[in-house]
C-alpha positions in Angstrom: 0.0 0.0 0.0 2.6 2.8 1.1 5.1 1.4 -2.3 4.3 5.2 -4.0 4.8 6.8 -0.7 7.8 4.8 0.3 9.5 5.4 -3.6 8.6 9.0 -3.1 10.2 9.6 0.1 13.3 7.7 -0.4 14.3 9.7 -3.6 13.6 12.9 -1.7 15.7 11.8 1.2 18.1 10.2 -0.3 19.2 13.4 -2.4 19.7 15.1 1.0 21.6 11.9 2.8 24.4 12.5 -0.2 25.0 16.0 0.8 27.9 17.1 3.3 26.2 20.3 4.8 22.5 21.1 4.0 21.3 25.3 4.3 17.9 26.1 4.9 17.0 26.4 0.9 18.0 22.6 0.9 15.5 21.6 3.9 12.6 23.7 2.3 13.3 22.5 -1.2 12.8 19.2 0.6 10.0 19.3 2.7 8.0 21.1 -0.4 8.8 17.7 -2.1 7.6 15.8 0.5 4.2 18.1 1.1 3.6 16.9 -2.8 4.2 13.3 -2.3 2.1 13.3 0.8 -0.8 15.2 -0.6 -0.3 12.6 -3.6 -0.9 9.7 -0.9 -4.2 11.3 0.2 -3.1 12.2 3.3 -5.2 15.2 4.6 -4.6 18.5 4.0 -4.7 19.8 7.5 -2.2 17.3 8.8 0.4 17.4 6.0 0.4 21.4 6.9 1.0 20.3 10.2 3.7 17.5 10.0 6.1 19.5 7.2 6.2 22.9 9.7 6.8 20.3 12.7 9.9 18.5 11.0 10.9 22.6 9.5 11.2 23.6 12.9 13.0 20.5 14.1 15.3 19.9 10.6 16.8 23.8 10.4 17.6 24.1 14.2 20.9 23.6 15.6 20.4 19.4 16.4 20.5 19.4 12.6 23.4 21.9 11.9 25.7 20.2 14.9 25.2 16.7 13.9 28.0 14.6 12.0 25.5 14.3 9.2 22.7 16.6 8.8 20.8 14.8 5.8 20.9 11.3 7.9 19.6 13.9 10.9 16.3 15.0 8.5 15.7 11.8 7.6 15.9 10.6 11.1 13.5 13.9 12.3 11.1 13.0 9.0 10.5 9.3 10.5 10.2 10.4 14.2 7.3 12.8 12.8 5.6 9.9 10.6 5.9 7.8 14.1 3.9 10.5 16.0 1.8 11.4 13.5 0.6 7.1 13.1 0.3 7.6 17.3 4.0 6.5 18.7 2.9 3.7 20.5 0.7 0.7 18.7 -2.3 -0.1 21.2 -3.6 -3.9 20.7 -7.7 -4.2 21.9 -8.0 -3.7 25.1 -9.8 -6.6 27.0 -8.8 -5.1 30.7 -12.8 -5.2 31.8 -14.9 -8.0 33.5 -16.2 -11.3 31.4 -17.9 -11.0 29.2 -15.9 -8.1 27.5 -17.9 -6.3 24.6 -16.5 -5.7 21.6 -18.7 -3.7 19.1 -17.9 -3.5 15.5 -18.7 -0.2 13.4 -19.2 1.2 10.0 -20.3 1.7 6.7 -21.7 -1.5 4.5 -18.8 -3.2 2.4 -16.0 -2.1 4.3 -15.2 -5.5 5.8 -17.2 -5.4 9.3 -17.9 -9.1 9.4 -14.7 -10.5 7.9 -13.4 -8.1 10.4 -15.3 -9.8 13.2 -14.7 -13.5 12.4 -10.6 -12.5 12.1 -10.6 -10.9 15.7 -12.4 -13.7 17.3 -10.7 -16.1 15.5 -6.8 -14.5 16.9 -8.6 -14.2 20.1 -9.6 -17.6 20.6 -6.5 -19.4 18.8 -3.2 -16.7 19.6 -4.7 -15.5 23.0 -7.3 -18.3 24.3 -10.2 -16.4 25.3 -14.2 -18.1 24.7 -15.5 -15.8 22.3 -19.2 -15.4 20.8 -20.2 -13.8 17.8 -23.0 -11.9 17.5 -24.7 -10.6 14.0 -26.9 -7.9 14.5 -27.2 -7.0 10.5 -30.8 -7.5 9.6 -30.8 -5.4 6.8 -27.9 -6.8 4.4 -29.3 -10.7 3.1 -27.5 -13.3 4.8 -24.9 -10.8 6.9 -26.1 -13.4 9.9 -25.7 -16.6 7.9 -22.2 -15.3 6.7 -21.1 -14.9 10.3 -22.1 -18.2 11.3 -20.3 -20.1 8.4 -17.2 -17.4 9.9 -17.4 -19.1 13.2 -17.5 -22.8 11.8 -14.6 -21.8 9.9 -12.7 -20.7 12.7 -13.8 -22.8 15.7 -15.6 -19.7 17.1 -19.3 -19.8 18.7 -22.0 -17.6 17.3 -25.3 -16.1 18.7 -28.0 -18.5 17.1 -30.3 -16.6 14.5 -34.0 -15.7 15.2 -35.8 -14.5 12.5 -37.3 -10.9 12.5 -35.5 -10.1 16.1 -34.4 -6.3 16.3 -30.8 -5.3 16.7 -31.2 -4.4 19.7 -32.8 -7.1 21.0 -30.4 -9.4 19.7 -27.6 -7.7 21.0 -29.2 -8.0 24.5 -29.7 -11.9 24.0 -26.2 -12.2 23.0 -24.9 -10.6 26.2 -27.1 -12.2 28.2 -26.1 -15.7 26.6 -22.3 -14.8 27.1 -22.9 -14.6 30.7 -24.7 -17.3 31.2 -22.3 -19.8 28.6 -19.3 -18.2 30.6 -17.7 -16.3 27.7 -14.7 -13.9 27.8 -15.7 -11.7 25.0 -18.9 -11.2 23.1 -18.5 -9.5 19.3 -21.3 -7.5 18.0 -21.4 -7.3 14.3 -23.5 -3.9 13.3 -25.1 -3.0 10.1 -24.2 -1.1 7.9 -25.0 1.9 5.2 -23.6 2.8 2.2 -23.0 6.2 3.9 -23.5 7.9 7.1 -27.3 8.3 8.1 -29.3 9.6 11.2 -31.3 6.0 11.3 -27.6 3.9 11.1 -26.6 6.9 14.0 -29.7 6.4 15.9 -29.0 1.9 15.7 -25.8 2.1 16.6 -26.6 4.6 19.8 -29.1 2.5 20.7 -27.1 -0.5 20.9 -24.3 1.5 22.3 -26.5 1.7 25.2 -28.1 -1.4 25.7 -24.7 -3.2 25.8 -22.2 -0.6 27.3 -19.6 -2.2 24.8 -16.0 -1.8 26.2 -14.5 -1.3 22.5 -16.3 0.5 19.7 -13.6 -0.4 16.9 -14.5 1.6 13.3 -13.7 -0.5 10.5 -12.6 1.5 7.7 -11.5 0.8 4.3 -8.0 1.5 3.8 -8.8 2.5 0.3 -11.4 5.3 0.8 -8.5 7.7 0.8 -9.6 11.7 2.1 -13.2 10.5 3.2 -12.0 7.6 5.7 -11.2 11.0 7.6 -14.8 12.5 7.6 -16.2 8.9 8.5 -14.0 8.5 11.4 -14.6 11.8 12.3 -18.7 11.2 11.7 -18.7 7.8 14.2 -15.8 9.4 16.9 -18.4 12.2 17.2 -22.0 10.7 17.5 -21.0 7.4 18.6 -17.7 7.4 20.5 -15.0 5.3 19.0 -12.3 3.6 21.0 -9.9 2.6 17.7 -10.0 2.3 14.6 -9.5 -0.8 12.3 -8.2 -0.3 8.7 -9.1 -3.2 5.8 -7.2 -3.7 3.0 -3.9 -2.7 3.9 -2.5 -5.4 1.0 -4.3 -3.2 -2.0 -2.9 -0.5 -4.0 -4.6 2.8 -2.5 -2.2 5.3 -1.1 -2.3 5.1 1.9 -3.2 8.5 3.2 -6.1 7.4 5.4 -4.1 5.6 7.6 -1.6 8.6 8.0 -5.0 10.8 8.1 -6.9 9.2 10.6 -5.3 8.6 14.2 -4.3 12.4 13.7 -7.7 13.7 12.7 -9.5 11.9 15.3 -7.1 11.2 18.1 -8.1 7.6 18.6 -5.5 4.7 17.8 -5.3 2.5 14.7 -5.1 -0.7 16.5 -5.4 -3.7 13.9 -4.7 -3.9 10.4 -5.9 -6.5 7.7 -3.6 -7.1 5.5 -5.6 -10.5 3.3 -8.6 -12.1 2.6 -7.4 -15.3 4.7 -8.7 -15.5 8.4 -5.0 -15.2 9.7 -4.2 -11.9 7.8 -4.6 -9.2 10.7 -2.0 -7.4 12.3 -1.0 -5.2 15.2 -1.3 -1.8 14.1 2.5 -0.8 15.4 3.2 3.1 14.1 7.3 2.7 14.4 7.4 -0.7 12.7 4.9 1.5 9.8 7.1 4.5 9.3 9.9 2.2 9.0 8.5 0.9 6.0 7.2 3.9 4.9 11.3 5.0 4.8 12.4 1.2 3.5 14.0 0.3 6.6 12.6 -2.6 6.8 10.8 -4.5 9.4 12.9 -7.0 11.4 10.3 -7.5 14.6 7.2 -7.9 12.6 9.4 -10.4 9.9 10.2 -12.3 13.4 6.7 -12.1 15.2 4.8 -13.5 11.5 7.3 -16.3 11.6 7.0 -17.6 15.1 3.2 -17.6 14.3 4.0 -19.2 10.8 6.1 -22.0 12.3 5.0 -25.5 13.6 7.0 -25.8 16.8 6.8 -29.9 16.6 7.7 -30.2 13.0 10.6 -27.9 14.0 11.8 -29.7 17.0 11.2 -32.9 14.9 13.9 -31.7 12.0 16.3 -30.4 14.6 16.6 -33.9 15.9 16.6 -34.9 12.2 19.6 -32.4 11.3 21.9 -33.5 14.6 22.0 -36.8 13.2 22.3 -35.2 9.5 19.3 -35.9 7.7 17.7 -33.8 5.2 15.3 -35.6 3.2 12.6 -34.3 0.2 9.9 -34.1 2.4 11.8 -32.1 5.1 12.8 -29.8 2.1 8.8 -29.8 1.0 8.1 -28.7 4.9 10.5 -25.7 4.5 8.9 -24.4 1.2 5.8 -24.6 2.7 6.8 -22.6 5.5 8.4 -20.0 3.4 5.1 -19.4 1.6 3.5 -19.3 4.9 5.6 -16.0 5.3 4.5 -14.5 2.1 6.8 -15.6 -0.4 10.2 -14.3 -1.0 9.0 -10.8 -2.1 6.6 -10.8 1.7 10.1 -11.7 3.3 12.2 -9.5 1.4 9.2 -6.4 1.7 10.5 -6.6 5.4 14.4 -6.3 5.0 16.2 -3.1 5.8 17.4 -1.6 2.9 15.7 -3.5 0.3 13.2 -0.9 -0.7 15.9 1.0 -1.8 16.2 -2.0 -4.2 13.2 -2.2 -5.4 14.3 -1.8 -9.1 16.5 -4.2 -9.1 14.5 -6.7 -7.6 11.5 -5.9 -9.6 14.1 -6.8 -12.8 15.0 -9.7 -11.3 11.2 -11.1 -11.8 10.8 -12.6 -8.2 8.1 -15.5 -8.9 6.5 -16.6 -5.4 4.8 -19.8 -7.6 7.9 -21.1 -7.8 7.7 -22.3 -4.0 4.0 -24.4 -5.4 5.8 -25.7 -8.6 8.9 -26.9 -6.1 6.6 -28.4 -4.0 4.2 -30.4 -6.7 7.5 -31.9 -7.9 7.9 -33.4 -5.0 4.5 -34.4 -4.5 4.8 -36.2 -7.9 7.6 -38.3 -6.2 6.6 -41.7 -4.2 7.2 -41.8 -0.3 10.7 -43.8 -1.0 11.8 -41.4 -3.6 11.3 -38.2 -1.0 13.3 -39.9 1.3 16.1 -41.3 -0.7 16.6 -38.6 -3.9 19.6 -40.7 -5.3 17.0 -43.1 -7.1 15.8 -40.2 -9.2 17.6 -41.3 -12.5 16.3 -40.2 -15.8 13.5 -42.4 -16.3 11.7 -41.8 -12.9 13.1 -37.9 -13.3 10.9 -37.6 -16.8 8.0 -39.2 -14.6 8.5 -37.0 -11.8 8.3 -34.0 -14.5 5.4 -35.0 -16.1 3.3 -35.8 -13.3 4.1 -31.8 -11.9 3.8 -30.5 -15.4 7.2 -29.4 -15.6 10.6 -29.9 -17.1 13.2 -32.1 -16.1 15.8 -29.6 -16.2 13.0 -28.4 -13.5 13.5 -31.1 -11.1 17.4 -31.4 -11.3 17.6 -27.6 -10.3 15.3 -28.9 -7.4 17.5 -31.7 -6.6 20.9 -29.4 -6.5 18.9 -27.2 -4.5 18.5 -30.0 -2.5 22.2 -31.5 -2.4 23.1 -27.9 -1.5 20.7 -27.7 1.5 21.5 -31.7 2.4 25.5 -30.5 3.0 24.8 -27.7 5.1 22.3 -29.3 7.3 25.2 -32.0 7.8 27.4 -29.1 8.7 25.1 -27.0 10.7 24.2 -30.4 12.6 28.0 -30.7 13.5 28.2 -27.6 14.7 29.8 -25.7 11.9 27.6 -24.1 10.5 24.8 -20.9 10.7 21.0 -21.5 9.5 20.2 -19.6 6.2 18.8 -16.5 8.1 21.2 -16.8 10.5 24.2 -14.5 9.1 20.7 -12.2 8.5 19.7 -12.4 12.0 22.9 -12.5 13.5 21.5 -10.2 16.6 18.2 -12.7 17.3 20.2 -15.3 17.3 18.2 -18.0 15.2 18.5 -20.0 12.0 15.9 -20.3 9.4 12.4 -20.9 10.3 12.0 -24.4 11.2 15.2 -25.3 10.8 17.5 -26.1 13.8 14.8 -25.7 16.4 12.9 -22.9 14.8 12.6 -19.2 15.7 13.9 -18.2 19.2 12.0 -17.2 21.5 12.7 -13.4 21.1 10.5 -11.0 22.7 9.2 -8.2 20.3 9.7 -5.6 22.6 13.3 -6.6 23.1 13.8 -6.7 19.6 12.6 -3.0 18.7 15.1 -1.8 21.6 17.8 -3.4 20.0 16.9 -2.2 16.8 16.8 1.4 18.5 20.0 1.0 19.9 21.6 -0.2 16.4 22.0 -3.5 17.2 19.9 -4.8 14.6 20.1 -3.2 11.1 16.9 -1.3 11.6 18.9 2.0 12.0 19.5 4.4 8.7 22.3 2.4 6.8 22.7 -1.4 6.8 26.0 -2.5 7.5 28.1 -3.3 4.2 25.3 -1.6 1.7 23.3 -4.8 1.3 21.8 -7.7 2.9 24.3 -9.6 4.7 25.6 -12.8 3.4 22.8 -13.7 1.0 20.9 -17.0 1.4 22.8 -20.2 0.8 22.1 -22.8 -1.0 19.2 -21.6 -2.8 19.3 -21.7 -6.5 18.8 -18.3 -8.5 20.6 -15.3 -10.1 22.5 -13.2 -7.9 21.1 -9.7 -7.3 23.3 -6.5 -6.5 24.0 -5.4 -3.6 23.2 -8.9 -2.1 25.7 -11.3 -1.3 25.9 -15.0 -1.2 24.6 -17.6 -4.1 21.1 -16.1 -4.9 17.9 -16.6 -3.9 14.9 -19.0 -4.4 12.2 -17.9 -6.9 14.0 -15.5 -8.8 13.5 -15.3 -12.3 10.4 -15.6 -14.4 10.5 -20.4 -14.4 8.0 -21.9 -16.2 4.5 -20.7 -15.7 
């Protein structure tokens, strides 16, 4: 979502980061650059007025003029700015209040509410073990209730039991009442929507407002409605009383702006973000780990947290065992791709390296091709059991079978199978001791190997992690150490790229589609 922003940004920065000594003339010749390119992102008038006089007054004083680079200095004042302005500190939903806690979801029709719903009680119940119950209070939009219940079998996550032709209200009163009595932590109310604000969908929600007292009122806004996501959060924070706010489609192609726009126009915290259509795609809304994006550098701690959730602590454990005593079979290879797609694909992993946005040419060039993780693995799904677990009886013949059956090329399965041979050795090596995991020489300061292999991700704590990242112990600071990512992946088959070390990386170029 924030690529424009982010490509914007950078240029303007970088011009002044290659400068020795910067005057005044530079600075405002800057900031009108960046006033453009944040007006271009939708961002609201008012608060781009606001956030360019802010870093003026900060970028020509004298911590500017005395520093040992001044352009490093603006860009440093320009991200402390876009922190504060996204609300400095990211506030998850707050369920300090007695059982049953009431969540209460608002705002207009088609921006995701109920989607919105079943992904917060789904995290709740799986990632935080609360009971929760879902509630539909939609008797307007045709099947809204239906669609939450199929949510909740989906998910594992109770739902309020439909009766026909009962009133919002009164079904938000039942569901309360039933959350009590079955013992539940939290109770989610889904609310109807309009296809723009009205004194009748004012008056519903008020009236529900006060029959249930909800704890949180979270406005669910479409991250793509650009300037007038400001005038609806404004709108509900006014008649209704919002606690936070909770932006959909973070993954499209809008600008961005209303996300920038929003916390600063109303006051009240971004909490979650959605960043998929899959139930697992939410996110912590975290403003620090968001401007460093916005800058391209990168975003170690949410990289970290995605894999830990990503990884199957068992199946980990499992391969460490595996590893010590030097095995690395097909299907352990198989388990690895599948994890990597889990993560997003290469260009969702590499999206969250410092200093790769800078990059962002040359790895666009380079054709990164996240099916090639689904091709790799349908070769090996073409194999039988005793071919996965002993790859030296892949000679021609069965090879030509294998390729057929994933409708590929042979030449397909023998890059697979050096992939393979590569990966084999340095397990062996890493299982006597001499060796690092693939991510390891990346994540040097965490500590940890590649997802899932060699024990999985360490136990890190997040919090930890952003202090070390403040402190410049992970390259989350302005400049990564040696101009590129360190070390490169190896073993994984692929063109090299520049400015990135090591044999190359999986997925790049175009394969066979």
């Amino acid at each position: 979502m924030f690529d424009n922003l982010s490509d914007r940004l950078g240029g303007i920065l970088d011009k002044l980061t290659k400068r020795g000594a910067l005057s005044e003339s530079d600075v405002n010749e800057a900031l009108r650059e960046v006033r453009r390119a944040l007006i271009e992102a939708d961002v609201a008038l008012p608060i781009v007025r606001s956030f360019t006089d802010k870093v003026r007054n900060r970028a020509v004083g004298s911590e500017v003029v005395k520093s040992i680079k001044p352009g490093q200095m603006v860009v440093k004042i320009v991200h402390d700015q876009l922190v504060e302005m996204l609300g400095t500190e990211g506030q998850p939903i707050d369920l300090n209040a007695p059982a049953p806690v009431c969540i209460m979801m608002v705002g207009l029709q088609g921006a995701g509410k109920t989607t919105a719903t079943g992904k917060i009680a789904r995290r709740l119940t799986h990632r935080d073990k609360r009971k929760v119950l879902m509630a539909s209070l939609d008797t307007r939009r045709p099947a809204a209730q239906e669609q939450l219940r199929v949510l909740g079998e989906q998910n594992s996550v109770d739902t309020l039991p439909i009766i026909e032709g009962q009133q919002p209200v009164d079904i938000a009163k039942r569901a309360i009442t039933a959350a009590k009595l079955g013992g539940y932590d939290v109770v989610m109310l889904d609310t109807a929507g309009r296809t723009h604000i009205d004194e009748p969908l004012m008056g519903e929600m008020a009236d529900i407002k006060a029959a249930t007292n909800p704890h949180e009122i979270l406005l669910v806004a479409d991250a793509l409605t650009g300037q007038d996501a400001v005038n609806l959060a404004s709108n509900f924070n006014e008649r209704v009383g919002i606690t936070g706010i909770m932006l959909t489609r973070m993954d499209g192609d809008g600008r961005g702006g209303a996300a920038l726009s929003m916390r600063a126009v109303t006051g009240k915290p971004i909490k979650l973000i959605g960043t998929g259509e899959k139930a697992e795609d939410l996110e912590d809304f975290h403003p620090k780990r968001i401007a460093d994006r916005i800058l391209g550098m990168g975003d170690i701690v949410s990289l970290v947290e995605k894999a830990s959730e990503a990884i199957d602590a068992e199946k980990a454990a499992q391969m460490a065992k595996k590893m010590q005593k030097g095995h690395f079979d097909l299907n352990d290879l198989k388990d690895q791709l599948q994890q990597m797609e889990k993560l997003g694909g290469m260009s969702g992993l590499m999206g969250m390296m410092p200093g790769v946005g800078k990059m962002k040419k040359q790895l666009d060039a380079a054709n990164i091709d996240d099916k090639v993780f689904k091709r790799q693995v349908a070769i090996i799904q073409s194999m039988t059991k005793t071919e996965r677990e002993k790859p030296e009886l892949l000679k021609a013949s069965r090879k030509k079978r294998v390729a057929a059956g994933a409708g590929v090329q042979v030449a397909d399965v023998n890059k697979l199978l050096k992939m393979h041979r590569q990966m084999a050795d340095m397990m062996k090596a890493m299982g006597k001791g001499k060796g690092k995991g693939m991510l390891g020489k990346m994540m040097g300061a965490m500590g940890g190997g590649m997802p899932g292999m060699g024990g999985g991700m360490p136990n890190v704590d997040p919090k930890a992690l952003e202090q070390m990242a403040k402190s410049g112990q992970l390259p989350g600071g302005m400049d990564l150490p040696g101009g590129g990512l360190p070390g490169g992946m190896p073993g994984l088959g692929g063109p090299k790229l520049p400015g990135i070390g090591g044999p190359g990386l999986p997925g790049l170029g175009k394969g066979k589609k």
